[in-house]
N, C-alpha and C positions, 0 to 999 in steps of 0.2 A: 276429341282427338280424331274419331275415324271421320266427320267432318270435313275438320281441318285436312285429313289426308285425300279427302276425295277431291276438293277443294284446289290443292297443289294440284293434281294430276290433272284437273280441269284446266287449270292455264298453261300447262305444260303441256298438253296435249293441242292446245285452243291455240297456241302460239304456233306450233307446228304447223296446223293448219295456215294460219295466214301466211306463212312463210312460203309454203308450196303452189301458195296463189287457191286455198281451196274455197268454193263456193261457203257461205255460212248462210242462204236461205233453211235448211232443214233446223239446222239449230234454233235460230229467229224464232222460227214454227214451235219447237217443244218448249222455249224458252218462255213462251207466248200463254201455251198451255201447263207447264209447270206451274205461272205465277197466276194460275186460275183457281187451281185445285189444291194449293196446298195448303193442307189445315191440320199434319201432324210432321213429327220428326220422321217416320216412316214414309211418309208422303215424298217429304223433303230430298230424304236418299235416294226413292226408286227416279225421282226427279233427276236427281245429280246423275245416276247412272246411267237414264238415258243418253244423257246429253255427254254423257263418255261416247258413249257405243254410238253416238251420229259421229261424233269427231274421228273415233276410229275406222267407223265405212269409210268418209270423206277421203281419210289418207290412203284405205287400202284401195280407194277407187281410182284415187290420181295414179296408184301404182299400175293400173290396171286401162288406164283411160287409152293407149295408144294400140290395146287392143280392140277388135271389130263384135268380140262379145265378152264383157267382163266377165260373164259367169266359166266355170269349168268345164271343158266338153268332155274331158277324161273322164270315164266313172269306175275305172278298174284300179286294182291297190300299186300301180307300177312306181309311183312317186310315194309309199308310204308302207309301212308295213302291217297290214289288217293283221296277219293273224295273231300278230303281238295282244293286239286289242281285244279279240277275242279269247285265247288263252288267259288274261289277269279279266274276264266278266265273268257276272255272278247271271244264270239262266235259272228260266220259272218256268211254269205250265202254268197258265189257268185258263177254262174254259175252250180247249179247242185252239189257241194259239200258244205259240212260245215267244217267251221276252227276255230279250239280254242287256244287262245294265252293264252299261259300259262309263266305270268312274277314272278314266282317262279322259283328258280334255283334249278336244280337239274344235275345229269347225264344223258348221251343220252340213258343208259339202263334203269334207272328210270320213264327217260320221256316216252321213249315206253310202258311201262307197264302204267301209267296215261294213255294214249291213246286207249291202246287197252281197259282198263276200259272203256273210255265214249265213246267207241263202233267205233272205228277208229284207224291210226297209224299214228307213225310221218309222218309230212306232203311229199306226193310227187310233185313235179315241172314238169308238162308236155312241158310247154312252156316260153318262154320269159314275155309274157303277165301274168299268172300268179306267175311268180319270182317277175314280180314289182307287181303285187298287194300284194302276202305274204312281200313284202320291206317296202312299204306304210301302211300295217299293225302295222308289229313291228317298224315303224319308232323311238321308244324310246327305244332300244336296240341296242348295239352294235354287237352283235353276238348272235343268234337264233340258235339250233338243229333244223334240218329236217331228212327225213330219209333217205337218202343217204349212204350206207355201202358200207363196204370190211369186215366184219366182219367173215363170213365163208369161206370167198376166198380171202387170198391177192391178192389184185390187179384186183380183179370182184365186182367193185361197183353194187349194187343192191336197191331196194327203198324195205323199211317194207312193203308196203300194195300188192307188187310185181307187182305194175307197167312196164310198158316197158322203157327202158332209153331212151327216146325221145328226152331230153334237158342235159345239162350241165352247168355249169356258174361258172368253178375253175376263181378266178383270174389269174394272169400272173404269179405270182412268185408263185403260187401251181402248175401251170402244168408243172415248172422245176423242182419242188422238190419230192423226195420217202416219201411215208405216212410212209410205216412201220410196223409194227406191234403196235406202241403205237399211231397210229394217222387211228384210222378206219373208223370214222365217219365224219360225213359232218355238217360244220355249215353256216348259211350264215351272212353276215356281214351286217352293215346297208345299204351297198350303191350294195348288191345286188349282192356281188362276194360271190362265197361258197370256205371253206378253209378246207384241211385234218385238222380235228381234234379228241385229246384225246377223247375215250369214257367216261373215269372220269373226265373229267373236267365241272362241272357243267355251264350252261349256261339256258336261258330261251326258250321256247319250241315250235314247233305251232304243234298242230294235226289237220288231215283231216280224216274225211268219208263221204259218200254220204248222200245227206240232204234229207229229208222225203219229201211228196209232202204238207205235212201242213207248214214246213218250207219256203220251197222255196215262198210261197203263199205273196202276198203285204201285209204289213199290214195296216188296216184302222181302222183310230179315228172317232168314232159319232161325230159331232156338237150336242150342247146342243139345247134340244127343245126349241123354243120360247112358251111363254103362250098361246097362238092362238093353239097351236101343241097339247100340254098337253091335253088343254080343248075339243079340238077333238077325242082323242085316249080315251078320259075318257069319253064320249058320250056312 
């Protein structure tokens, strides 16, 4: 059944595209590489879903083609309202930074802007150790934005808050395949592999920045005074 559903949206999406007159070399390409690698039903889907997420750049890009840079040059919340996003996330502390899971779906341009609002950017990965803890984080999500780009440079991933690329974590079947032009951004999955993806394709978010030192602090609950306690401090 969910197959069959993906299925549908593929030619109803596929149709759109030719109707707009849109290019279908990128598809061609994953089409190429889907019928290489597929050796399970799980295979089979992440396949089919790429080849959603080309069709959908494709359209969002015709939308965009009559401009002189598709990307956003706005990075402030004036079209959107961040603090919405921020008020329903759930924040963490580990290690020295702080991280906000944002399970609002939005775009990875969008979610940047939320981020750099609450004083941070999409999250960067330095290590192995912390890819599973942001994993264990969003463990109710199936795919997360972080910040991981090619957005200025095809083919020169780089992290928003301009970290050094210390770590990486493409799955198997992304380190054979070409992002592209409609696949610049980086998500990660639940199980902790990151996959070239659409910058319009909304997904849910985590941001990171440095945690203050009142943050980072334990926090502690009083025990409630006993009568004994009261009647002494009221002496």
């Amino acid at each position: 059944m969910l197959r069959q559903s993906v299925l549908y949206c593929l030619v109803v999406l596929h149709a759109i595209g030719v109707q707009t007159g849109s290019a279908n070399t990128t598809h061609n390409e994953t089409s190429h590489i889907c019928n290489a690698f597929i050796n399970s039903p799980r295979a089979e889907i992440s396949c089919l879903r790429d080849k959603i997420s080309t069709l959908i750049a494709e359209i969002a890009y015709l939308k965009q083609r009559d401009q002189n840079d598709i990307l956003p040059a706005e990075t402030s919340c004036s079209d959107i309202d961040c603090q919405s996003y921020i008020n329903s996330a759930s924040q963490h502390v580990w290690k020295g930074s702080k991280y906000m899971y944002v399970r609002e779906w939005t775009t990875w341009y969008d979610a940047e802007k939320i981020c750099v609002h609450w004083g941070g950017h999409l999250a960067s990965v330095k290590n192995e150790e912390e890819n599973g803890m942001i994993e264990m984080l969003t463990f109710d999500s199936l795919w997360v934005s972080i910040g991981f780009n090619d957005v200025k440079t095809e083919g020169v991933f780089a992290w928003t808050d301009g970290s050094n690329n210390t770590f990486t974590n493409w799955r198997s079947y992304e380190s054979q395949a070409r992002n592209g032009r409609d696949k610049n951004c980086a998500a990660q999955d639940k199980d902790g592999q990151w996959w070239h993806e659409n910058c319009y394709m909304k997904n849910r978010f985590v941001c990171k920045r440095p945690a203050t030192r009142e943050e980072m602090q334990p926090r502690t609950t009083s025990r409630p005074r006993t009568p004994e306690q009261r009647n002494i401090n009221a002496q």
